[in-house]
C-alpha positions in Angstrom: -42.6 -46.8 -9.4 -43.2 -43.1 -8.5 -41.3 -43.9 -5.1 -38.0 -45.1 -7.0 -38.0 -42.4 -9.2 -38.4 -39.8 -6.3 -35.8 -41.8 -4.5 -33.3 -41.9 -7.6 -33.6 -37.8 -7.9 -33.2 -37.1 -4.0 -29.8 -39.1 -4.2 -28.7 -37.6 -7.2 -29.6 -34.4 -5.4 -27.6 -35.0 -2.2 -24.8 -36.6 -4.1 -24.7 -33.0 -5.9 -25.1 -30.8 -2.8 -22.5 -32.8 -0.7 -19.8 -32.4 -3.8 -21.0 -28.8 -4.5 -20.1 -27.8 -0.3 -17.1 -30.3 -0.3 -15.7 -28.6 -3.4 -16.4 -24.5 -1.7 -14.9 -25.8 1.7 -11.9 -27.2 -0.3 -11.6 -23.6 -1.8 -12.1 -22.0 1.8 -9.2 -24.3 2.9 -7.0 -23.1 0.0 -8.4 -19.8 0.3 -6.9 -20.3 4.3 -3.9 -21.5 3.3 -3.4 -18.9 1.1 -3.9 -16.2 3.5 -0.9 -18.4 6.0 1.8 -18.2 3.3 0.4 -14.5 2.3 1.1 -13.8 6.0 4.2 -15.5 7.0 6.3 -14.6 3.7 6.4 -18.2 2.5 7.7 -18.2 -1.1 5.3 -21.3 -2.0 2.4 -18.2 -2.1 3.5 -18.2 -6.1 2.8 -21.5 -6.4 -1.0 -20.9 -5.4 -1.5 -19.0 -8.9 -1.6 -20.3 -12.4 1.5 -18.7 -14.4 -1.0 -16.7 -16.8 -3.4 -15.3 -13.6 -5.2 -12.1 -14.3 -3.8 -9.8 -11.4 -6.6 -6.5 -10.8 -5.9 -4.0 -8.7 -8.6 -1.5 -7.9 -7.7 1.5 -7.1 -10.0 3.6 -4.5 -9.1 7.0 -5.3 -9.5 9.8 -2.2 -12.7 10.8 -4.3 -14.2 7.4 -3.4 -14.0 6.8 -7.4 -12.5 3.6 -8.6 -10.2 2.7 -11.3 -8.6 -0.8 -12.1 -5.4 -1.4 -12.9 -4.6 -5.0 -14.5 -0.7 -5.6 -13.5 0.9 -8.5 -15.9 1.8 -12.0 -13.5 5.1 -12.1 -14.7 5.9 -8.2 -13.2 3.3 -8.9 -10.8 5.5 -12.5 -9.0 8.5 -10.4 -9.5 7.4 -7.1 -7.4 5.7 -9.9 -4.7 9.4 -11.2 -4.1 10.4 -8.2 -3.6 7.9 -6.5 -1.6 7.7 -9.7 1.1 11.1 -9.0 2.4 9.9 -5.3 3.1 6.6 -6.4 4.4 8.2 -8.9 6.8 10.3 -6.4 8.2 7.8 -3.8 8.4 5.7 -7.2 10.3 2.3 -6.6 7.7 -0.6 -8.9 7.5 -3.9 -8.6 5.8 -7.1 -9.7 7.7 -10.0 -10.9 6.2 -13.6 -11.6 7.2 -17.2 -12.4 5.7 -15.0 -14.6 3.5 -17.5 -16.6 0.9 -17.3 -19.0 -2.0 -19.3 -19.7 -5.0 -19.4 -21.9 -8.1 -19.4 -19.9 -11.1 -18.9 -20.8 -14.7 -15.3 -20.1 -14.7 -14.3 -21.6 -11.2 -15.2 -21.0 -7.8 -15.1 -17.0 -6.2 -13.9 -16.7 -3.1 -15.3 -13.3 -2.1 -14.2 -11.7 0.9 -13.4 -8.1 2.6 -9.7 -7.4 3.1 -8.1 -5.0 6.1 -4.5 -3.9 5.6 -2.2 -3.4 8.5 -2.5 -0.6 10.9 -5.8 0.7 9.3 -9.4 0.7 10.6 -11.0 0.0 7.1 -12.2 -2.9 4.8 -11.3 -3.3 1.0 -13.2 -5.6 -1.3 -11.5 -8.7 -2.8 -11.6 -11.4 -4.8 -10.2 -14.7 -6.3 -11.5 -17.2 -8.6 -9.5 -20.0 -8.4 -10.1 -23.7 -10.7 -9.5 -26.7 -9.4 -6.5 -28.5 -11.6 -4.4 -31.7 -11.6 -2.3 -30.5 -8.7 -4.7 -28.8 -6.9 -6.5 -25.2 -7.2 -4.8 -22.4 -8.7 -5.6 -19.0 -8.4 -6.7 -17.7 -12.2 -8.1 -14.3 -11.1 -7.6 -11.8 -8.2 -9.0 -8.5 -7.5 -7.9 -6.7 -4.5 -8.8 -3.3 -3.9 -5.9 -0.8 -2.8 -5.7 2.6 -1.6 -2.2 3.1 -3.0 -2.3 5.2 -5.5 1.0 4.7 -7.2 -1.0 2.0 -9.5 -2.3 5.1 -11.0 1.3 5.9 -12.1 1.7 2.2 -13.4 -2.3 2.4 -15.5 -0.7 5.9 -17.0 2.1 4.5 -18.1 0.2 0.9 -20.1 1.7 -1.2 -17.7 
């Protein structure tokens, strides 16, 4: 009796584990694909977020001090069409590494360290992204940014 009971929770277990890892490699996938379109100016990147996404930037001020500026998705998708055709001719791409993902209450955080073009440091990032009926959006992004325009844009209540 004791045997089929242990036997009933290890499956249960495994059956968890192997959903819990397929579900985080599914976000590392999108997380991937993601980074592809981010790179290579494809227009589906939009599609990747959920129309009401919570859009952070922290801003890492010369002091080392941080401040975070929400921008709203609508002017946020507007200012990304725009500043794609500048970024492809000006040929930038983001790197990432130690790129992780976690199940948390409100989806799953893909946590990783983000290097701009033509610098020699690392900015923290994040997404959470939820897995929906056609696949995962993103719902939140923090990126950290040494541009300190955003300033400007916090000042003004954007």
């Amino acid at each position: 009796m004791k045997l089929k009971i242990l036997l009933t929770i290890s499956i249960i277990l495994l059956s968890f584990n192997n959903t819990y890892a397929s579900t985080t490699k599914e976000a590392i996938d999108f997380f991937n694909q993601y980074t592809t379109y981010a790179n290579t100016y494809n227009d589906e990147l939009l599609d990747m977020y959920s129309p009401e996404a919570k859009i952070i930037r922290e801003v890492v001020k010369p002091s080392g001090e941080t401040v975070d500026v929400v921008v709203p998705t609508k002017r946020y998708f507007k200012e990304l069409k725009i500043g794609q055709k500048t970024a492809k001719l000006r040929k930038y791409k983001n790197k990432y590494r130690n790129i992780i993902a976690q199940e948390t209450p409100n989806g799953i955080k893909i946590s990783a360290e983000r290097q701009p073009s033509k610098e020699n440091y690392w900015l923290k990032m994040y997404q959470i992204v939820q897995d929906t009926d056609t696949g995962f959006k993103i719902k939140e992004e923090m990126m950290q940014t040494k541009v300190q325009a955003f300033l400007k844009q916090k000042d003004e209540g954007e």
